[in-house]
C-alpha positions as CSV (number, residue, x, y, z in Angstrom):
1,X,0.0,0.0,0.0
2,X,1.2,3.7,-0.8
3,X,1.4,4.8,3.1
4,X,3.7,1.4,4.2
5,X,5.5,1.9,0.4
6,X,6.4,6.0,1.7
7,X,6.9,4.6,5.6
8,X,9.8,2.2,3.8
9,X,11.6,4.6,1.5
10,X,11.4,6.8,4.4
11,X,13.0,4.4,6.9
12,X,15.4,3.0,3.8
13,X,16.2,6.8,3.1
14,X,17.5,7.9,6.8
15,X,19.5,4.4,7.7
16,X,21.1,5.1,4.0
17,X,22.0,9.1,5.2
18,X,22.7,8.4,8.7
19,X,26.3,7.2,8.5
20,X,27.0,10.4,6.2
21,X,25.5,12.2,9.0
22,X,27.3,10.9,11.8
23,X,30.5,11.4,9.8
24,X,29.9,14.8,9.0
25,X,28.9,15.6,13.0
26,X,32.1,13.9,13.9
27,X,34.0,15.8,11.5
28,X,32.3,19.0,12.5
29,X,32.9,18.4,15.6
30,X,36.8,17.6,15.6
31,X,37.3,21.1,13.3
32,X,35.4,23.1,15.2
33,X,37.8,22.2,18.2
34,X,41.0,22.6,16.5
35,X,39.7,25.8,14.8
36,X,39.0,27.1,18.4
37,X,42.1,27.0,19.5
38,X,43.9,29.3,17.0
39,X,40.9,31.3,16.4
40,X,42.2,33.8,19.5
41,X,45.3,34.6,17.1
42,X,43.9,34.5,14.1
43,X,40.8,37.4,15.1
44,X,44.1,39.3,17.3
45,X,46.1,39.0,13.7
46,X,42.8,40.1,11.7
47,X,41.9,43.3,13.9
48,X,45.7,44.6,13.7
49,X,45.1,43.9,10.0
50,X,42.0,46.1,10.0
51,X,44.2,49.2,11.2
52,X,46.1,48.8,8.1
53,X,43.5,47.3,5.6
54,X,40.5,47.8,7.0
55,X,38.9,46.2,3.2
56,X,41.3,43.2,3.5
57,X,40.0,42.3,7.0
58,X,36.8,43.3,5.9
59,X,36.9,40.5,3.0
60,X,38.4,37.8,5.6
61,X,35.7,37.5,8.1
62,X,32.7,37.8,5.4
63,X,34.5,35.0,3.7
64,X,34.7,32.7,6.4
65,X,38.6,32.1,5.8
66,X,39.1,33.1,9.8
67,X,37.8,29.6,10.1
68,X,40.3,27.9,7.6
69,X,42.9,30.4,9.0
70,X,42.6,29.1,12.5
71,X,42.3,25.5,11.9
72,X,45.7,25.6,9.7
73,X,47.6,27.7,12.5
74,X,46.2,24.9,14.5
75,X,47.2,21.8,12.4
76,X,50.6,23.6,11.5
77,X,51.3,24.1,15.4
78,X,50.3,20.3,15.7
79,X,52.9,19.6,13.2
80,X,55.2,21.9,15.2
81,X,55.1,20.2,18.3
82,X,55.5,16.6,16.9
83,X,58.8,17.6,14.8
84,X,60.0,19.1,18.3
85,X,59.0,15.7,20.1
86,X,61.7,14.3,17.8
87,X,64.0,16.7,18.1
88,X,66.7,16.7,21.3
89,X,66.3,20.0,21.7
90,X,62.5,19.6,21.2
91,X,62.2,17.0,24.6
92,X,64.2,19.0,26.1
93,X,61.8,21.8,25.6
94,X,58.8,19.7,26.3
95,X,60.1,18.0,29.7
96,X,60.9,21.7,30.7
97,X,57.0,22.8,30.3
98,X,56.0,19.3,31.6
99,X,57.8,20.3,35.1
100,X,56.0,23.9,34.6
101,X,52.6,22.1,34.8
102,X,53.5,19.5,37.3
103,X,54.4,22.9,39.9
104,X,50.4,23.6,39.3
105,X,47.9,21.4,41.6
106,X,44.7,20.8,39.9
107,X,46.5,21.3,36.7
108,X,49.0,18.4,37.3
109,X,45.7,16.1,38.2
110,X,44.6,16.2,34.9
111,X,47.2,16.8,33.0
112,X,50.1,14.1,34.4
113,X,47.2,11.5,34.6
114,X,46.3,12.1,31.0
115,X,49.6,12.2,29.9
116,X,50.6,9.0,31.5
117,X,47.3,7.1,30.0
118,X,48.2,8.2,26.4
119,X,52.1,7.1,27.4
120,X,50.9,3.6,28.4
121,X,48.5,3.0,25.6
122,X,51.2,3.6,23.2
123,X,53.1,0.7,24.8
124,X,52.5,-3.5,25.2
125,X,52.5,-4.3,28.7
126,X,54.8,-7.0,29.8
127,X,53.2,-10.4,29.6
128,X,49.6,-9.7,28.1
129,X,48.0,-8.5,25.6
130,X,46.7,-4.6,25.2
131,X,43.4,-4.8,23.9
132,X,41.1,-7.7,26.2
133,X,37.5,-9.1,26.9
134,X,36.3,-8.6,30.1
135,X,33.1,-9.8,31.7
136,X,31.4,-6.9,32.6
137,X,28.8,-5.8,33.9
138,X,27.8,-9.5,34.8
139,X,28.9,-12.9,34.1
140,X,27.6,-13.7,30.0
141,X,28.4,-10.1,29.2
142,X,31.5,-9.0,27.5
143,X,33.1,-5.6,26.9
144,X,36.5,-5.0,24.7
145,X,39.1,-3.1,27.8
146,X,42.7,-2.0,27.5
147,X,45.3,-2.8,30.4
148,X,47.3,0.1,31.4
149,X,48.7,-1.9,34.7
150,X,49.7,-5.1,35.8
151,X,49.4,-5.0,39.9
152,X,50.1,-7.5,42.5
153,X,48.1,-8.0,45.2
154,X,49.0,-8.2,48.6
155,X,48.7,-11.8,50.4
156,X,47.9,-14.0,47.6
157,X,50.2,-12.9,45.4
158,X,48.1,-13.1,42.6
159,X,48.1,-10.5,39.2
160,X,45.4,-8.0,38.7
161,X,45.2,-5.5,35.7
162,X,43.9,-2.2,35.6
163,X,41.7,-2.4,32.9
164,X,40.0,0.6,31.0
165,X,36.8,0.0,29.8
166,X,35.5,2.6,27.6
167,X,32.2,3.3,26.1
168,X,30.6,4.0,23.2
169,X,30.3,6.0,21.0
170,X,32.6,8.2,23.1
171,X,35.9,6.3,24.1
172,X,36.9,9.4,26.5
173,X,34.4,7.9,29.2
174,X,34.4,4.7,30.6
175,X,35.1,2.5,33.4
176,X,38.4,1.2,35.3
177,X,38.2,-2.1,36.5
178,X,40.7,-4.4,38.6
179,X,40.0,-7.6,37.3
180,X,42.1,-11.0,37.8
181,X,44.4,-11.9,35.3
182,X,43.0,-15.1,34.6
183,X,39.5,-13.9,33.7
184,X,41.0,-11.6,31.0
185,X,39.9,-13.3,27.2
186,X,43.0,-11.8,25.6
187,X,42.9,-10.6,21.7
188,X,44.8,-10.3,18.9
189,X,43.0,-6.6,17.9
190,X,45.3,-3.6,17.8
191,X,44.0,-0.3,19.5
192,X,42.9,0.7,16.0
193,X,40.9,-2.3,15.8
194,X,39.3,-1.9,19.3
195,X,38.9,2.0,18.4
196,X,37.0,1.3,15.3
197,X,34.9,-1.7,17.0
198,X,33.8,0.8,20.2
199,X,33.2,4.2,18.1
200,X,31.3,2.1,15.3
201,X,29.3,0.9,17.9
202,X,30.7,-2.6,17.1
203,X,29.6,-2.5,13.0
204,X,33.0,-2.3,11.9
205,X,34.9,-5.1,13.8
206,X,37.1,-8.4,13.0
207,X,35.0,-11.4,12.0
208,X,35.8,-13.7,14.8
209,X,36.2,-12.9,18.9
210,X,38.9,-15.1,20.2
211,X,37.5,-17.7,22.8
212,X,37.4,-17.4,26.7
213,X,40.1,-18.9,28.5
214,X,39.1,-22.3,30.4
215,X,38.4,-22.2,33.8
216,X,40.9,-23.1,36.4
217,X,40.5,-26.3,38.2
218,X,39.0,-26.3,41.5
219,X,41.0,-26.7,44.3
């Protein structure tokens, strides 16, 4: 019938746009935040511009290039930063404002505890593997983690990890768990894959999920 004929294209219509859309939001999103950080410069740069050229500024913020302005100062700083990463001189540098921000209390919070998560998740820990399936948040129930610890605990001796359990579609919030290293399914995904799988909402992932470890024999 014509109304459950429209109702489909309708429906067909928005699940075909809606990946588009997402991208585009994402995208969005991302510029908008680089572009906001060397917007301040760029509007300081256009209104001393003004005094001179008052036209040429003019012509720049009807345009919309402030925008393009702003996210290449951006980008190009980016760029600037990574070649001084690499750079002896560079580290140098870098360590030098690290120590400025570790003087600063609430600053040093945030900013040593982020620094050190990115710093880990860069790096295999000893023994396991990075990306693991954790049972979570009951027994039947899976989520994809990433260890950033191996800890002992005290008495028994035995291995926990610290696993970070992110959520979707958002991978900046999540949970930390301490869970026992033998109820960790270990993976063979790399953070990219694990990225794509949480943000995706688990549409773009590998075929197969490896299989939980036996349990240990009761004692």
């Amino acid at each position: 019938m014509p109304p459950l004929r429209l109702k489909r294209y309708l429906i067909t219509g928005l699940l075909t746009f809606l990946p588009l859309w997402v991208t585009v939001l994402v995208f969005k999103f991302v510029l908008g935040l680089l572009a906001g950080i060397g917007a301040p410069l760029v509007v300081a740069l256009t209104e001393a511009l003004g005094l001179v050229a008052p036209h040429v500024a003019d012509t720049l913020n009807k345009s919309g290039l402030v925008f393009v302005l702003a996210l290449l100062l951006t980008l190009g700083g980016l760029y600037a930063v990574g070649w001084l990463a690499n750079r002896v001189i560079g580290r140098r540098l870098l360590d030098a404002f690290d120590g400025l921000l570790q003087r600063i209390p609430l600053v040093q919070t945030i900013y040593g505890g982020t620094k050190k998560l990115t710093a880990v998740l860069q790096n295999k820990p000893g023994g396991t593997q990075r990306v693991v399936l954790v049972e979570f948040p009951r027994p039947g129930m899976k989520v994809v983690g990433f260890v950033t610890r191996i800890l002992i605990e005290e008495g028994s001796g035995r291995e926990m990890a610290a696993v970070y359990i992110p959520t979707t579609p958002n991978p900046t919030g999540g949970y930390l768990e301490l869970v026992p290293m033998d109820e960790l399914t270990p993976t063979d995904w790399t953070m990219d894959q694990a990225m794509a799988f949480i943000i995706s909402g688990g549409a773009v992932s590998p075929d197969n999920l490896p299989a939980p470890r036996p349990a240990p024999p009761a004692r």
